[in-house]
N, C-alpha and C positions, 0 to 999 in steps of 0.2 A: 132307264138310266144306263149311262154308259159302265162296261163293267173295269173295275181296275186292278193290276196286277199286284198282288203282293210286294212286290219289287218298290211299288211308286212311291209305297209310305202315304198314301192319300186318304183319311175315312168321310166319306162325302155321307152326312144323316141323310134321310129320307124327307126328303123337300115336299111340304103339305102344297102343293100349287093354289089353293083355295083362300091361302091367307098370305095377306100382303101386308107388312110392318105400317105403322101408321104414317110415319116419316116419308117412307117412300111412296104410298098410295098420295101421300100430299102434294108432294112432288110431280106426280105422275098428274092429280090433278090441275094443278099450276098450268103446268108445260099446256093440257087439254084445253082450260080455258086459253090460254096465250094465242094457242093456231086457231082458235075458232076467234075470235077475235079479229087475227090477222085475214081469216076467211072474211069477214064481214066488213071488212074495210074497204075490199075488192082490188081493184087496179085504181091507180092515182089516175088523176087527171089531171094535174098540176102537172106544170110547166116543166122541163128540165134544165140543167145549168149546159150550158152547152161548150169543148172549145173546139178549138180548130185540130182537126188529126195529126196535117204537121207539123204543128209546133208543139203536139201533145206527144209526137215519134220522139222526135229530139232531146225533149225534155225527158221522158222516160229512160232513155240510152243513157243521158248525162248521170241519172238516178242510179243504174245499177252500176258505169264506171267507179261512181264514190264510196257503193256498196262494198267494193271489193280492197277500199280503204278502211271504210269505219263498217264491215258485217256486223250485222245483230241478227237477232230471230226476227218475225214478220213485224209481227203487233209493235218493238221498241222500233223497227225503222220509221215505220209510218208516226210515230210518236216525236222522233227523232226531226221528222223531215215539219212535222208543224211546229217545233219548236223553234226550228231552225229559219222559216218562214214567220214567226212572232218573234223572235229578237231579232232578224234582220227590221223587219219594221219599225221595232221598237227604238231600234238603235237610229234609222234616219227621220225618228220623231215624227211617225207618218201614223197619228191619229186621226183618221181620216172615218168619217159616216160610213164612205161606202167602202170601207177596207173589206169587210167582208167578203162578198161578192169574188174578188181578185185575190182572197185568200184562198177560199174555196176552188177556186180556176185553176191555181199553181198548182196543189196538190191533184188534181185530176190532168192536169197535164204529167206531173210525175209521176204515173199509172198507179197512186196509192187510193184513188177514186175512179172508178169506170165511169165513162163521157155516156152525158144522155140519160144518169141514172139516177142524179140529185136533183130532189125536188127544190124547185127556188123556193119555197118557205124555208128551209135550214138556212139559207142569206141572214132570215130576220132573228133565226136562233144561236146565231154565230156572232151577228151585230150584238147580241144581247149579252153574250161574254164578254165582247170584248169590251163595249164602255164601261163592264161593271170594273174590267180591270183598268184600264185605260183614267177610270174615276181614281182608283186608289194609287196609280201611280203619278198622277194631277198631284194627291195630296202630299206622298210621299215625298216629291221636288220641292215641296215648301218646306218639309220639314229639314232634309237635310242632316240626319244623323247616319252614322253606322249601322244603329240597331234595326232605323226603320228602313232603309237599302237593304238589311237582309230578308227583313219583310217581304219589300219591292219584287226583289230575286227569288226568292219563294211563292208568290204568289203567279208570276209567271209562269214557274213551273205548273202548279196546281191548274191554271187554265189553261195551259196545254193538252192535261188529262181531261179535263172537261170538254173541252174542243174534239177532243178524239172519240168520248164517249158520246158524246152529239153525233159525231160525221158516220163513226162506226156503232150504232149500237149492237149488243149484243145479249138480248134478255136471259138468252139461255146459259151463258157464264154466271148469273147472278144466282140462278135456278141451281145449278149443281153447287156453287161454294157454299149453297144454304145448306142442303142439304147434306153435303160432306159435314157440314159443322152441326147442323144438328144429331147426327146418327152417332157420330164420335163423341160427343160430347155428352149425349143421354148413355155412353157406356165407356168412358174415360174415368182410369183409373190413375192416378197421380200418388207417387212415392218418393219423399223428399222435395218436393217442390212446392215451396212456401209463399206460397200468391192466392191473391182474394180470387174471389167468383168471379169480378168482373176484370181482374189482371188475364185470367184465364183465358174468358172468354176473346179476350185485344188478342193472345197469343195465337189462341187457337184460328183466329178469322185473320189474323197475320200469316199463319202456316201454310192454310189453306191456299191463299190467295199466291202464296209463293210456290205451292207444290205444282197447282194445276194449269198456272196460266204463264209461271215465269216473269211477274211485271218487274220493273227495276225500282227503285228505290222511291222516283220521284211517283210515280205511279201507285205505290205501296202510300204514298204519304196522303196520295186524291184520296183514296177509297178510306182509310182511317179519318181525314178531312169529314168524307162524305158521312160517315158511319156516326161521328162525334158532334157535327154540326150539321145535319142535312141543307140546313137554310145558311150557308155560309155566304152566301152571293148577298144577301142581302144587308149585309153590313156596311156594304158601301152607302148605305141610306144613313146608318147611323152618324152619330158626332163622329169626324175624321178621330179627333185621339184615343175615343173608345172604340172605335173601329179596331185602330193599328194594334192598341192592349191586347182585343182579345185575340184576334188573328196571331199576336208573337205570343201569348198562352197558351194557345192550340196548337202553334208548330213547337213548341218545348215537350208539349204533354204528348204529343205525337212521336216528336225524337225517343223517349223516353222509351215508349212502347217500343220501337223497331230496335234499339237496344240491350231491351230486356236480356239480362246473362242466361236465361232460360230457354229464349226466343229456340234455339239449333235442336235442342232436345224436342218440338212442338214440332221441329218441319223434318226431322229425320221421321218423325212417325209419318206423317202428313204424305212425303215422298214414298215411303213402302207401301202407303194403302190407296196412291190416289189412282194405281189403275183400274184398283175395282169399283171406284166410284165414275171414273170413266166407262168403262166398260156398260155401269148402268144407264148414266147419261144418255150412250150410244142407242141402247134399248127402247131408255122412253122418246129419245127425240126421234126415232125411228118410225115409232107409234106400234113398238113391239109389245104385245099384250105380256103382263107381267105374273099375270096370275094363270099361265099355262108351261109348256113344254120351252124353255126357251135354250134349252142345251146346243141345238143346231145354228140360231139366228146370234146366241152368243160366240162360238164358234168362229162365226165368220165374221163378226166386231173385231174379235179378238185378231185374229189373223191382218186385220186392214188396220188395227195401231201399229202391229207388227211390221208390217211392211213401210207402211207412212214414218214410224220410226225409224225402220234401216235407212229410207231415203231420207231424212233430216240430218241424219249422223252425215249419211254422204256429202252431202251437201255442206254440210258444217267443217267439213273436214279438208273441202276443195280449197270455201276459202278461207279459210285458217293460213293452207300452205298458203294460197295465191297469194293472200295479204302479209304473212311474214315476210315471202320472198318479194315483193315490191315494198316493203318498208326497210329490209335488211339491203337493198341495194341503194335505198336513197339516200340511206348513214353512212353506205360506204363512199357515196360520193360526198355528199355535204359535210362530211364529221371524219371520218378513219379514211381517208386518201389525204385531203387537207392537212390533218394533224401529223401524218407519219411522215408527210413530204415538209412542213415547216422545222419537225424537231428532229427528226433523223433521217432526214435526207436523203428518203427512199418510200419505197414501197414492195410490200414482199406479196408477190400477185398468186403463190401457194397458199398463204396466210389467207390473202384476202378471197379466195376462190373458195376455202372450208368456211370460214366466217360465214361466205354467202349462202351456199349450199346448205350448209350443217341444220340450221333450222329444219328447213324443207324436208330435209331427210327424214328429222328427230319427228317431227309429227307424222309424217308418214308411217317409219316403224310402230309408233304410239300406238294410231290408228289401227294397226294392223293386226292389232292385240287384243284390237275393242270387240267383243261378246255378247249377243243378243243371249239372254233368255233361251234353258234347253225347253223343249216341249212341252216334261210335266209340270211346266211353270202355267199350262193353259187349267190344268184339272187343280190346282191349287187354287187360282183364281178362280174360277168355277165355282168351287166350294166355298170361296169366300162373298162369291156373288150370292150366291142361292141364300147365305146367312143372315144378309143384312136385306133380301127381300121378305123372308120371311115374317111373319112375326109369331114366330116358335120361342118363347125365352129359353127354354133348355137349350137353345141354339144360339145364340145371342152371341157375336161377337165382344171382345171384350179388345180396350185401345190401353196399353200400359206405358205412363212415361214416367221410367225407374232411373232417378238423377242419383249419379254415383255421388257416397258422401263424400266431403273434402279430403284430403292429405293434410297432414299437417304443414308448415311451413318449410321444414326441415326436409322431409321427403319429396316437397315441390322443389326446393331448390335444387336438390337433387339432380330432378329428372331435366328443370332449365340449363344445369350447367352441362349436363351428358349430351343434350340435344344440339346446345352451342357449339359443345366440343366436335360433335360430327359434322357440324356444318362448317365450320373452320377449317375441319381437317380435310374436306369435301374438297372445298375452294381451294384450298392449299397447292393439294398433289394435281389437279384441273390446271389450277396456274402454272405449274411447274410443268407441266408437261408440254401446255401452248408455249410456253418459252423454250423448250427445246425443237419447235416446230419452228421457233422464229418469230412468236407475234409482239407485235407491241403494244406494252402498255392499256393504250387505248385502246386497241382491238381487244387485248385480255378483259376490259372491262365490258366492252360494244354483242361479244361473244356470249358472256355470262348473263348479261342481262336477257339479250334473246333466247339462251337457249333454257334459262328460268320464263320469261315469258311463254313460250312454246310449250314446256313442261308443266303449267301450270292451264292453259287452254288445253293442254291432251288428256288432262285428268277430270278439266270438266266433260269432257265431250265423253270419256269410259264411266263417268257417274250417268250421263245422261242414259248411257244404253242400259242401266242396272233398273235404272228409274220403272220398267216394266215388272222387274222381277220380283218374286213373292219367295223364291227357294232362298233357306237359308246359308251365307257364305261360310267357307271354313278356309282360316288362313293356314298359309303353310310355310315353313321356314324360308323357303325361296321367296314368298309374297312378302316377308317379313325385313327381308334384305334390302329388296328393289325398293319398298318402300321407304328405307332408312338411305336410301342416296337418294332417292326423288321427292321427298315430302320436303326439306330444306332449298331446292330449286323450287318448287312449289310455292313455298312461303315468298322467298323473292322474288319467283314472277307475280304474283296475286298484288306483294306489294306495288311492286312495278306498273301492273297495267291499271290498277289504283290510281297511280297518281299521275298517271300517264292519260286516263279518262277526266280527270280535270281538268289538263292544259294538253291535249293533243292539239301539237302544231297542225299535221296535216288538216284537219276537222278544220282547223281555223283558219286554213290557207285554202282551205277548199270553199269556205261559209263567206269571206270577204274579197279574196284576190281574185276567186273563179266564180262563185256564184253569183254573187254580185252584181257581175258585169252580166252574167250567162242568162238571167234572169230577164235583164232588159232586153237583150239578145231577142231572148224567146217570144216577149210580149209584143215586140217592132216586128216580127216573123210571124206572130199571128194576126195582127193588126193589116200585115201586107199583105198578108195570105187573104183576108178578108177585102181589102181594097182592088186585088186582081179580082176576084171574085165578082166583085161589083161592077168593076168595069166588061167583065166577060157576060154579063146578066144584061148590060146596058143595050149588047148588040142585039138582043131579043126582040 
């Protein structure tokens, strides 16, 4: 055992190595059968999808340009880019047998699938989504209401996650969310929070799913889909109006869940303990033996989330600026140059050079604030590994979610009308001071909304780095200030890029004006690339 300082505040019990929690031995066996499994399957011999490299360059290049418009984490691009590749077809009514096939091609052209490595059997597992979808949106064009278009529009979504869980599977995400939920869940203790066993249960495998893997919304809605209805594909067999019934009573009883007012209290816990459950993850998929010495092989897990974390931050943080500062300059031409030369009759190119800049800066400073985890954060985590391997109950981790009780109404109104007040008075002296700089109007508004956008991605991106850490925080009057001028820009960016992710023009200027075209582009470039080919084969 490693020996620790008085100083660290750390008491790590005396780890029986001999005994392994039932939970986690279960796990560990899962994961065992899984690779022996995947051992005995061997090397395919099935065919691969194949496209051409350069029209697979081109198209990959096109992919990351737009990345640096619409950035997400990996798993939502690649989500992103098959959705965006299923309502483009959707939209030119190209129900087509062999859609498939040329579905599959585009995204391995966009490097979201390596060439050479898809088995042409997912052709016949991908055909099999789509008429089941392609079936209910047949029916939904007869129907013709509001209610059942939302269906339509929902269901879309859900076989996109489908679609992706097909192209990408990933058994061992399935493996750890079980296990996170079962280990928390056999020692979750609940104080004021008034939900049945099986509300619980929705919350807790809602949490989970959001701690560890980040899915978005529509993603969160597959996996509660899948969870609720396993055989939901098969309803397209059904009568079409009992179909569309139960399909819009699942997506209500499902909204229901992901709004839970409890939901934030499940994934605040969920968030502080999901690195120890990574951390285990790392171990078993590793094929590190769990009932020996694992202090050293943890050690070095531990170090490589660390570091893979500092490079995500980084990376998140390039395009953050990159994309503010090419969004912030294409308002300045299309919207705030426009506007200040039609109503007043000018342009103040100081104004409009902070406007540009100010962002880019703002997140930079942000960033530059953001704090990985000190050291004794590793023997904390340590100590919280070894607990929930064990199966010692005097050692048993215990999961607490203590829901503060309400306020009255009187003391809520309180605290809404002091927090408006600050936000008022925020914007106020902000206004007033851009107007001494010169800006107008529109710039005053074009400015505030960026630099709450900006404020509000630089605060997710300092949660994200905390997301490792197990030490507890202590605020301090200075943290308590900064927070009371940025939590109100906050609120407005969150709103902001809210509603900004349902109708981003660029997205949609990129998905019709340039993809569109870019698309056929790429397919006459492989097709040509294919026809020189042939002709060069001929001279043989």
């Amino acid at each position: 055992m490693r020996l620790v300082e008085p100083r660290d505040i750390i008491v790590i019990f005396m780890y029986n190595e001999a005994m392994i929690s039932e939970e986690i031995q279960l796990f560990a066996d899962n994961y065992a059968e899984y690779t022996r499994e995947e051992e005995a399957a061997g090397e395919s011999t099935v065919e691969k999808i194949h496209v051409d490299e350069i029209a697979s360059k081109v198209a990959a290049f096109y992919e990351k340009v737009r990345n640096l418009i619409d950035y997400r984490d990996v798993h939502l691009l690649r989500k992103d880019a098959i959705e965006r590749i299923l309502r483009r077809r959707v939209f030119l009514k190209e129900f087509k047998d062999d859609f498939a096939e040329p579905f599959i091609k585009e995204l391995i052209r966009g490097g979201h699938l390596q060439n050479d490595t898809v088995p042409e059997t997912k052709v016949a597992d991908i055909r099999k989504i789509l008429d089941n979808l392609f079936a209910f949106l047949r029916i939904e064009e007869k129907g013709g209401n509001n209610a059942k278009s939302e269906v339509s529009e929902w269901l879309i979504r859900m076989s996109t996650s489908k679609i992706e869980e097909e192209l990408f599977p990933s058994p061992e995400v399935a493996m750890l969310s079980k296990v996170m939920c079962d280990v928390i869940k056999g020692n979750l203790v609940l104080k004021n929070v008034p939900l049945t066993e099986e509300e619980v249960d929705f919350q807790l495998f809602v949490a989970v799913q959001r701690a560890l893997f980040r899915p978005d919304e529509n993603q969160l809605e597959y996996l509660l889909l899948k969870k609720m209805q396993p055989n939901w594909e098969d309803l397209s067999k059904t009568e079409p109006a009992i179909a569309a019934e139960n399909l819009a009573t699942l997506k209500k009883s499902i909204e229901k869940i992901l709004n839970n007012r409890y939901s934030h209290y499940f994934l605040k816990l969920c968030n502080r303990e999901k690195i120890v459950f990574q951390l285990i993850g790392d171990l078993t998929f590793d094929n590190v033996p769990l009932d020996g010495d694992i202090e050293s092989s943890l050690k070095l897990r531990y170090d490589r989330r660390y570091f893979k974390t500092k490079q995500q931050l980084r990376r998140l943080a390039f395009l953050s600026v990159v994309s503010f500062l090419i969004s912030k300059i294409l308002v300045a031409f299309a919207i705030e140059i426009p506007i200040d030369q039609h109503f007043y009759h000018g342009v103040s190119l100081f104004s409009l050079m902070i406007n540009i800049a100010f962002p880019s800066i703002l997140m930079l400073t942000i960033v530059s604030f953001v704090k990985l985890p000190s050291k004794k954060n590793f023997l904390i985590a340590e100590d919280a590994v070894k607990r929930i391997i064990s199966n010692d109950d005097n050692h048993e981790r215990k999961y607490v979610i203590a829901v503060p009780k309400k306020n009255g109404w009187f003391a809520d109104t309180l605290v809404y009308i002091a927090y408006i007040a600050v936000l008022l008075a925020i914007l106020y002296y902000v206004t007033k001071l851009l107007l001494t700089l010169h800006f107008s109007p529109a710039s005053i508004v074009i400015f505030l909304l960026f630099t709450s956008m900006v404020t509000a991605t630089g605060v997710r991106i300092k949660n994200r780095a905390t997301e490792m850490s197990l030490e507890k925080k202590k605020t301090s009057m200075f943290d308590f200030l900064v927070d009371l001028v940025i939590v109100p820009f906050m609120t407005i960016g969150r709103w902001t890029i809210a509603g900004l992710s349902q109708f981003n023009i660029l997205a949609i200027a990129f998905d019709f004006l340039i993809e569109l075209p870019f698309q056929f582009f790429v397919e006459f470039l492989e097709n040509f690339s294919g026809f020189i080919k042939e002709k060069k084969d001929e001279i043989n």
